[in-house]
N, CA, C and O atoms as a GROMACS GRO file, in nm:
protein
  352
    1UNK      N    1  -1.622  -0.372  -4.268
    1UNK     CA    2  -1.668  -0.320  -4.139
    1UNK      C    3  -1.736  -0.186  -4.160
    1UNK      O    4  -1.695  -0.136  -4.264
    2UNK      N    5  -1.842  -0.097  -4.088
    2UNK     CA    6  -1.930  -0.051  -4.085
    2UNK      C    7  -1.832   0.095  -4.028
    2UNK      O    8  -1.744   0.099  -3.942
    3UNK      N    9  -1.874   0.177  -4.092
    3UNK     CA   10  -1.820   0.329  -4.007
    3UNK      C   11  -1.879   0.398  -3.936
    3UNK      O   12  -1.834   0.482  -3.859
    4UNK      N   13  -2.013   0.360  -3.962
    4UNK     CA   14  -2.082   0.467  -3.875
    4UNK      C   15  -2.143   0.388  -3.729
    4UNK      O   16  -2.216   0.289  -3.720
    5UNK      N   17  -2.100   0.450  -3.651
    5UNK     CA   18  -2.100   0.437  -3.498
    5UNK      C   19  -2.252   0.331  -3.465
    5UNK      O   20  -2.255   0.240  -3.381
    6UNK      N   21  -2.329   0.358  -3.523
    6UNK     CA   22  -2.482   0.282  -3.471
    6UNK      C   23  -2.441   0.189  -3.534
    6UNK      O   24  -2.418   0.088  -3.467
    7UNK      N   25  -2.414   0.180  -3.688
    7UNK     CA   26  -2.387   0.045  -3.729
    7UNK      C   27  -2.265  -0.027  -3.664
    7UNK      O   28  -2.290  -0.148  -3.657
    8UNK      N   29  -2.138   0.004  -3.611
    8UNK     CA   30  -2.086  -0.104  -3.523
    8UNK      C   31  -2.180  -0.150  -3.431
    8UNK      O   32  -2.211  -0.269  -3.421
    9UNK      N   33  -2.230  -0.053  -3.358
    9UNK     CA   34  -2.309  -0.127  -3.237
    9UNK      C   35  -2.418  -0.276  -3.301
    9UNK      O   36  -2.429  -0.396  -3.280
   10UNK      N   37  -2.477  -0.174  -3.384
   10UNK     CA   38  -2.542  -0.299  -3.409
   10UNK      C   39  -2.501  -0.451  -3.442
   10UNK      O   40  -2.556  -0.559  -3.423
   11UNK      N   41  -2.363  -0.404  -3.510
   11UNK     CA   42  -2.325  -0.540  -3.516
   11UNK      C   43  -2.243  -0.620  -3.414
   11UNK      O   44  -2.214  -0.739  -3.430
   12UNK      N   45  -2.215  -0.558  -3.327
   12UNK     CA   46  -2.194  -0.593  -3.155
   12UNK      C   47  -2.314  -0.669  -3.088
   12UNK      O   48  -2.316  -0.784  -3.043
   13UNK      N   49  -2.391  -0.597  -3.092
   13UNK     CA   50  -2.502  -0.626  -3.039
   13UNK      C   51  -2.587  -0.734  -3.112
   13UNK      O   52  -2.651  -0.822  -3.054
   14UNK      N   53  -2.578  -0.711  -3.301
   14UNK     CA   54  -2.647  -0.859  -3.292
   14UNK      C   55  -2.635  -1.004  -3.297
   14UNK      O   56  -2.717  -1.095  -3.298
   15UNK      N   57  -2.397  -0.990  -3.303
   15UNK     CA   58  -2.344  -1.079  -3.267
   15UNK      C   59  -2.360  -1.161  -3.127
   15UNK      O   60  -2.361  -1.284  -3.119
   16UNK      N   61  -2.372  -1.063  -3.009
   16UNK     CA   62  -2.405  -1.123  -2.869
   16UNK      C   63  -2.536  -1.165  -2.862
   16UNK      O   64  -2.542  -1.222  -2.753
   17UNK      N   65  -2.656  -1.170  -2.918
   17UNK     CA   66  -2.776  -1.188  -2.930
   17UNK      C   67  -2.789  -1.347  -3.009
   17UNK      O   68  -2.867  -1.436  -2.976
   18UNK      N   69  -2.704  -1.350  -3.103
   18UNK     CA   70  -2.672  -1.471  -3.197
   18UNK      C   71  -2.597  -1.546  -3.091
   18UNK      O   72  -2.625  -1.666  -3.090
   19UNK      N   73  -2.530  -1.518  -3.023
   19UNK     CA   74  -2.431  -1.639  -2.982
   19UNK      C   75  -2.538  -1.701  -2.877
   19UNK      O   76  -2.555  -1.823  -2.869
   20UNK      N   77  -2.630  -1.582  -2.776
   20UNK     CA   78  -2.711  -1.607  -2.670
   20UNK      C   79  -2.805  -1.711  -2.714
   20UNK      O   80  -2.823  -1.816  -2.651
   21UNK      N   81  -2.890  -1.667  -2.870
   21UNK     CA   82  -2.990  -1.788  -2.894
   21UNK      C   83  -2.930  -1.905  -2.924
   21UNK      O   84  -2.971  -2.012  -2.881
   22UNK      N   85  -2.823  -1.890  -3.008
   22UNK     CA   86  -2.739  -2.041  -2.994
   22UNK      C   87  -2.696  -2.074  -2.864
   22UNK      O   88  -2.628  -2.177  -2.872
   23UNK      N   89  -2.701  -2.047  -2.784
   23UNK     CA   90  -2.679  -2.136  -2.648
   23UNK      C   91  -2.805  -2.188  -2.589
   23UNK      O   92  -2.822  -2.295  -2.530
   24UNK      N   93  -2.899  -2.084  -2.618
   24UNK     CA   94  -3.073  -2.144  -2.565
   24UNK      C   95  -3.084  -2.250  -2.667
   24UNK      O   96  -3.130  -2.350  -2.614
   25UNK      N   97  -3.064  -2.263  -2.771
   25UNK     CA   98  -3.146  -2.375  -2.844
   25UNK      C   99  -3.046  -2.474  -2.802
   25UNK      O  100  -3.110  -2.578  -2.823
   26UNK      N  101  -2.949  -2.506  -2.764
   26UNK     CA  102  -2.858  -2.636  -2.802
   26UNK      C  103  -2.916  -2.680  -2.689
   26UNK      O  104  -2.974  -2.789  -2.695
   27UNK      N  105  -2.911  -2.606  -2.561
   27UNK     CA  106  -2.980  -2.654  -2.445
   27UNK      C  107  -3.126  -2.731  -2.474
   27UNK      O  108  -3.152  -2.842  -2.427
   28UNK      N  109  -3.183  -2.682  -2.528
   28UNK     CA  110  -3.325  -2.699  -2.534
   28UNK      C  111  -3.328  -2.845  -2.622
   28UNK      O  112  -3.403  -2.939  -2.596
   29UNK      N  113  -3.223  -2.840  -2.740
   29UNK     CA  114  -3.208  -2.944  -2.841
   29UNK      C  115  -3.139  -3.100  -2.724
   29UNK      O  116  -3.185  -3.213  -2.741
   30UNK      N  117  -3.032  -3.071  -2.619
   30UNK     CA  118  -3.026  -3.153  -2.502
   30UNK      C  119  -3.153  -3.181  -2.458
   30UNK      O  120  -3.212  -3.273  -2.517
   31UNK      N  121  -3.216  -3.118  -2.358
   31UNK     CA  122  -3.330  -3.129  -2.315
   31UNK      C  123  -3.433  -3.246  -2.384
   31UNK      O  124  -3.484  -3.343  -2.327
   32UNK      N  125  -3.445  -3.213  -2.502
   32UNK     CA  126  -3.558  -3.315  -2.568
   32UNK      C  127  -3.536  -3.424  -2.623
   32UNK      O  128  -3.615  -3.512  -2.656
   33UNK      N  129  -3.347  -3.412  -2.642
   33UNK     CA  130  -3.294  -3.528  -2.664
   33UNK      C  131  -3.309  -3.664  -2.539
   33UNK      O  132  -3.326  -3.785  -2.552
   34UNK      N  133  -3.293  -3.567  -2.408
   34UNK     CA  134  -3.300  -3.669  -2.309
   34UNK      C  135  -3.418  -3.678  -2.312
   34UNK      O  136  -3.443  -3.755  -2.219
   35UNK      N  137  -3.517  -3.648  -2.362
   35UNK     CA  138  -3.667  -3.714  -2.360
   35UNK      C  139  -3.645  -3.846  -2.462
   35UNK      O  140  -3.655  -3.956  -2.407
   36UNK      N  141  -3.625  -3.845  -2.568
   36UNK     CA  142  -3.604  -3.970  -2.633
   36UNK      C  143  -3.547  -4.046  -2.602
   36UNK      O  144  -3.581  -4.163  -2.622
   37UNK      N  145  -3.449  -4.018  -2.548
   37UNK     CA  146  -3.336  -4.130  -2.501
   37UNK      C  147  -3.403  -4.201  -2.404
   37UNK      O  148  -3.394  -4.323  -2.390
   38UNK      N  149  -3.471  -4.126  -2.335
   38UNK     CA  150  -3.549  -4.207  -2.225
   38UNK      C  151  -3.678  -4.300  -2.231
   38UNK      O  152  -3.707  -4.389  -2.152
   39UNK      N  153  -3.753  -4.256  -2.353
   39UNK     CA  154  -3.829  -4.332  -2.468
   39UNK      C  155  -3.774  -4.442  -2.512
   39UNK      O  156  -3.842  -4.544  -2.513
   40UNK      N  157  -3.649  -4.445  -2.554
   40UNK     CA  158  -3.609  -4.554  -2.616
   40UNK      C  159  -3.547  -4.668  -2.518
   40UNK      O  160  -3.512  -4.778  -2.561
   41UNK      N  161  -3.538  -4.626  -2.373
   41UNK     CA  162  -3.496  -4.736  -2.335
   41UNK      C  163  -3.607  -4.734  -2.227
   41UNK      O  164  -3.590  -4.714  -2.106
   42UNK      N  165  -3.747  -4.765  -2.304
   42UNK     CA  166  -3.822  -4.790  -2.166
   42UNK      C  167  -3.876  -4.728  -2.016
   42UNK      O  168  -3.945  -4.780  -1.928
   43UNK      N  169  -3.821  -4.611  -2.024
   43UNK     CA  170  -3.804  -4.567  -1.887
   43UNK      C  171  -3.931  -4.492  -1.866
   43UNK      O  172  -3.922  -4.375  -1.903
   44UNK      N  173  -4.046  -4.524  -1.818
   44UNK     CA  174  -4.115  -4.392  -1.798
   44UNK      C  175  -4.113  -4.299  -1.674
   44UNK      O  176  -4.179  -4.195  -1.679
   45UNK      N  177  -4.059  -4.322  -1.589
   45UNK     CA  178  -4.056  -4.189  -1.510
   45UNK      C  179  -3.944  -4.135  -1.555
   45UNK      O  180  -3.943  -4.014  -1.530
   46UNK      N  181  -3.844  -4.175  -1.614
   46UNK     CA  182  -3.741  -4.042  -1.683
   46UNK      C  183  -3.776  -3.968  -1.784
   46UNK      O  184  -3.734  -3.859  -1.824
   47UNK      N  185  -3.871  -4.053  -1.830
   47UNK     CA  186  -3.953  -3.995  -1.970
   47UNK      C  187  -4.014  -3.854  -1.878
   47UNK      O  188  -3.966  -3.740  -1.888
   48UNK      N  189  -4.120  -3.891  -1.796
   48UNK     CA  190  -4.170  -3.792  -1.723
   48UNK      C  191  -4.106  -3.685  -1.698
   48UNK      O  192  -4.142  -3.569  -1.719
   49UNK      N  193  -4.009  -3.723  -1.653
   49UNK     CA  194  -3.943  -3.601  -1.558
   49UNK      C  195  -3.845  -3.550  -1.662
   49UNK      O  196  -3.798  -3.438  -1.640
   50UNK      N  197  -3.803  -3.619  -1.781
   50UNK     CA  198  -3.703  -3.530  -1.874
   50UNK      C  199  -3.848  -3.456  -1.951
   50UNK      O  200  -3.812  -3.344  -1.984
   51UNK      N  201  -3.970  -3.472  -1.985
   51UNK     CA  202  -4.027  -3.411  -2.054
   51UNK      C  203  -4.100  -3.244  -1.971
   51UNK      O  204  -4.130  -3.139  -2.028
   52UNK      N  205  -4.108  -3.276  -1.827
   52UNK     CA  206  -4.123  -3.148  -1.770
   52UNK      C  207  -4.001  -3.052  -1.827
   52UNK      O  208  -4.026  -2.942  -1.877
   53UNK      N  209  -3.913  -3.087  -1.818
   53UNK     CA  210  -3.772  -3.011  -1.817
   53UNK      C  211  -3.768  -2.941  -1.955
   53UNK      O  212  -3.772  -2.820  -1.977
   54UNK      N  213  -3.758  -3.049  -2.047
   54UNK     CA  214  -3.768  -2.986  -2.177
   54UNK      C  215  -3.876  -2.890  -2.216
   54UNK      O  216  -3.855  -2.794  -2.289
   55UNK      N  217  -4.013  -2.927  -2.154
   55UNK     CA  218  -4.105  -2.798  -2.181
   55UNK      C  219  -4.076  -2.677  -2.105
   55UNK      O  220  -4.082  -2.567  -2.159
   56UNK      N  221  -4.049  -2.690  -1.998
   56UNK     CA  222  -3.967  -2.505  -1.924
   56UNK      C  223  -3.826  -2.497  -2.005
   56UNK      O  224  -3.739  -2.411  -1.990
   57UNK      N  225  -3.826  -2.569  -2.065
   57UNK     CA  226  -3.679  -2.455  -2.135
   57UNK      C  227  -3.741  -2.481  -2.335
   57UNK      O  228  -3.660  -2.455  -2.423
   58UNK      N  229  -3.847  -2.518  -2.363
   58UNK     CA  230  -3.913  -2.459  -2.438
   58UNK      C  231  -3.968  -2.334  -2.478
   58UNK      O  232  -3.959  -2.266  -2.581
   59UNK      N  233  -4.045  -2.319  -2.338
   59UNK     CA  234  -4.125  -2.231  -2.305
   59UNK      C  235  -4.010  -2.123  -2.267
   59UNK      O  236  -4.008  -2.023  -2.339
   60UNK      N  237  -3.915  -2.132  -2.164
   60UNK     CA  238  -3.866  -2.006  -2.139
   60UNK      C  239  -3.717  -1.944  -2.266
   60UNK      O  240  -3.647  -1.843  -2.268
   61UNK      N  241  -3.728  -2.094  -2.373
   61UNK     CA  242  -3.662  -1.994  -2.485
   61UNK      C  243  -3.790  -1.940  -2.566
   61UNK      O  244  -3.751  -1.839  -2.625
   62UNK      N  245  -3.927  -1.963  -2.594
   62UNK     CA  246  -4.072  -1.882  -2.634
   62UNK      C  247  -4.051  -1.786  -2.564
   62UNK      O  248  -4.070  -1.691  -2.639
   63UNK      N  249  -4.016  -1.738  -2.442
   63UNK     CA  250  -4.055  -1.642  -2.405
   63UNK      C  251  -3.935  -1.489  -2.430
   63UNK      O  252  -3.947  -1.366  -2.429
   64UNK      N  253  -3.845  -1.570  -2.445
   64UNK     CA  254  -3.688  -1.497  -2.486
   64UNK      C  255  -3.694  -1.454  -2.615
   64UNK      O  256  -3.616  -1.374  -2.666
   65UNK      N  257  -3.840  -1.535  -2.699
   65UNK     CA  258  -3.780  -1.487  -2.861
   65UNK      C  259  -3.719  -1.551  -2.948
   65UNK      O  260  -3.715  -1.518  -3.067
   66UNK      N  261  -3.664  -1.649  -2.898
   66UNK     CA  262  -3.552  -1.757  -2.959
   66UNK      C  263  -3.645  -1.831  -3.019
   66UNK      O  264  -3.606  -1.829  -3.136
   67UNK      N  265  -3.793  -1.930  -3.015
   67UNK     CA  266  -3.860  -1.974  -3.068
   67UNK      C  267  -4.033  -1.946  -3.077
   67UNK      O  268  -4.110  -1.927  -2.984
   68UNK      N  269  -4.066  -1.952  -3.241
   68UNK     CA  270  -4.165  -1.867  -3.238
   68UNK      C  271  -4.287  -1.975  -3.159
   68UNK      O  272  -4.279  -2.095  -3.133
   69UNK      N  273  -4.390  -1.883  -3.136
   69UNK     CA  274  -4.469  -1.973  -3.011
   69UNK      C  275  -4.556  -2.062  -3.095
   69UNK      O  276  -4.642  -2.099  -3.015
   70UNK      N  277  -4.575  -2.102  -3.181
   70UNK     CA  278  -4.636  -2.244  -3.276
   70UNK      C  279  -4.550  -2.303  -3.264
   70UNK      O  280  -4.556  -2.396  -3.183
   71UNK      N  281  -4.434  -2.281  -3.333
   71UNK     CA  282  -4.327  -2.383  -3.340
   71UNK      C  283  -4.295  -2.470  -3.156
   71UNK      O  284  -4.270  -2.590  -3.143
   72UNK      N  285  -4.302  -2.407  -3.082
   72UNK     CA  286  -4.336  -2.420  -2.905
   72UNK      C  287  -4.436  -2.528  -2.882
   72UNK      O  288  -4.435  -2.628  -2.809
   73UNK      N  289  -4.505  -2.489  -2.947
   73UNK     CA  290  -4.630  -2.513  -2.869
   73UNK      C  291  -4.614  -2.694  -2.965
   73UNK      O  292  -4.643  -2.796  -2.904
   74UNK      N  293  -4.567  -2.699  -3.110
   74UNK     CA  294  -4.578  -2.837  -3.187
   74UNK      C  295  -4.470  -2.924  -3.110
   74UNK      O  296  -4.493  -3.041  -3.079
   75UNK      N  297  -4.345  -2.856  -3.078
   75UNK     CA  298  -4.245  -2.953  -3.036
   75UNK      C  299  -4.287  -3.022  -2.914
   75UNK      O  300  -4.246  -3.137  -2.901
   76UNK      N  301  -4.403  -2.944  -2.771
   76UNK     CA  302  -4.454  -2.959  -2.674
   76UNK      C  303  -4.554  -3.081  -2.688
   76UNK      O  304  -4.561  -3.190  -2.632
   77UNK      N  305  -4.632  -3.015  -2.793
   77UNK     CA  306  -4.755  -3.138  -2.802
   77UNK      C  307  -4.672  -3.295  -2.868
   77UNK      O  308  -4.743  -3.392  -2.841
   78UNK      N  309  -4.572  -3.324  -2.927
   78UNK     CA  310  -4.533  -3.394  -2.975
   78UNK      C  311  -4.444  -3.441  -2.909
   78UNK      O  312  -4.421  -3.560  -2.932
   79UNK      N  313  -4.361  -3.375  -2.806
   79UNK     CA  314  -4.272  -3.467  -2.667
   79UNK      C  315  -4.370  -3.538  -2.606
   79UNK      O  316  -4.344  -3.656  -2.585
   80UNK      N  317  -4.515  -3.481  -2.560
   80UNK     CA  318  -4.619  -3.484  -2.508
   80UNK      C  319  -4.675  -3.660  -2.551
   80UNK      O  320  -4.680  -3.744  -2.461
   81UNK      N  321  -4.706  -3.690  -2.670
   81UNK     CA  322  -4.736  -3.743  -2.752
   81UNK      C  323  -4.674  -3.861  -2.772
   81UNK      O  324  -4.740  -3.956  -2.814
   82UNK      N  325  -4.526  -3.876  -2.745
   82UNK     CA  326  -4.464  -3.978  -2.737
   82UNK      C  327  -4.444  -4.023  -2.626
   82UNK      O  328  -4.465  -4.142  -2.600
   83UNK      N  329  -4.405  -3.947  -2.550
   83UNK     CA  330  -4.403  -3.997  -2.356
   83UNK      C  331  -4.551  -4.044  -2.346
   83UNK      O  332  -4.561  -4.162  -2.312
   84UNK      N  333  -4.642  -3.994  -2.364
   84UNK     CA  334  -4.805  -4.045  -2.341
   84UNK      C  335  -4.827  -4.215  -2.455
   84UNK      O  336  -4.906  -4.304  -2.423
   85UNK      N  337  -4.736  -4.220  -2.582
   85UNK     CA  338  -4.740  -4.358  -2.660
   85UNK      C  339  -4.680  -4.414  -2.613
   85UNK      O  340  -4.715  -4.530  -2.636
   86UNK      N  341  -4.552  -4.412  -2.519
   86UNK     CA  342  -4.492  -4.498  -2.416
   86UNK      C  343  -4.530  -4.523  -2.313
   86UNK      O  344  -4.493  -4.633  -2.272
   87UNK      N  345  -4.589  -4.468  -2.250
   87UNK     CA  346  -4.644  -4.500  -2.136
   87UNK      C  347  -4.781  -4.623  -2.132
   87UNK      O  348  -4.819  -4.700  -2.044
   88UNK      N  349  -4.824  -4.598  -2.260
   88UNK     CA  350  -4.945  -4.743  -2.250
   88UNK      C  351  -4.884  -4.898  -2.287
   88UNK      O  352  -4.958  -4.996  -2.282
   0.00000   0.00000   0.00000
């Protein structure tokens, strides 16, 4: 453990920061899961409507920091990509 006063904090602080992005991504990792799931059984308006969902909690963990904005923007075009190959 750390003695000097800034260094506890910091490690306070970048423990609660760690636990926060692990809660944004698992969400987000749900989210796109129910996009597949909904892919796989045919469904396209759940496809639809789970793929809106998963891109706002894409986008609003991009905007938190939690994911860098390429990596955003590939997982987007590629939910994108499969809901659009199911749908024809």
């Amino acid at each position: 453990m750390a003695n000097i006063k800034s260094a506890k904090k910091r490690i306070l602080v970048t423990k609660t920061k760690e636990e926060q992005n692990k809660r944004i991504r698992s969400s987000v990792k749900t989210a796109v899961k129910k996009v597949y799931v909904a892919i796989d059984e045919k469904n396209a308006d759940a496809a639809k409507e789970a793929l809106l969902a998963a891109t706002s909690a894409i986008d609003k963990a991009t905007r938190k920091g939690v994911y860098h904005k390429n990596y955003a923007s590939r997982k987007v075009s590629r939910l994108n990509l499969a809901v659009n190959k199911m749908s024809r």
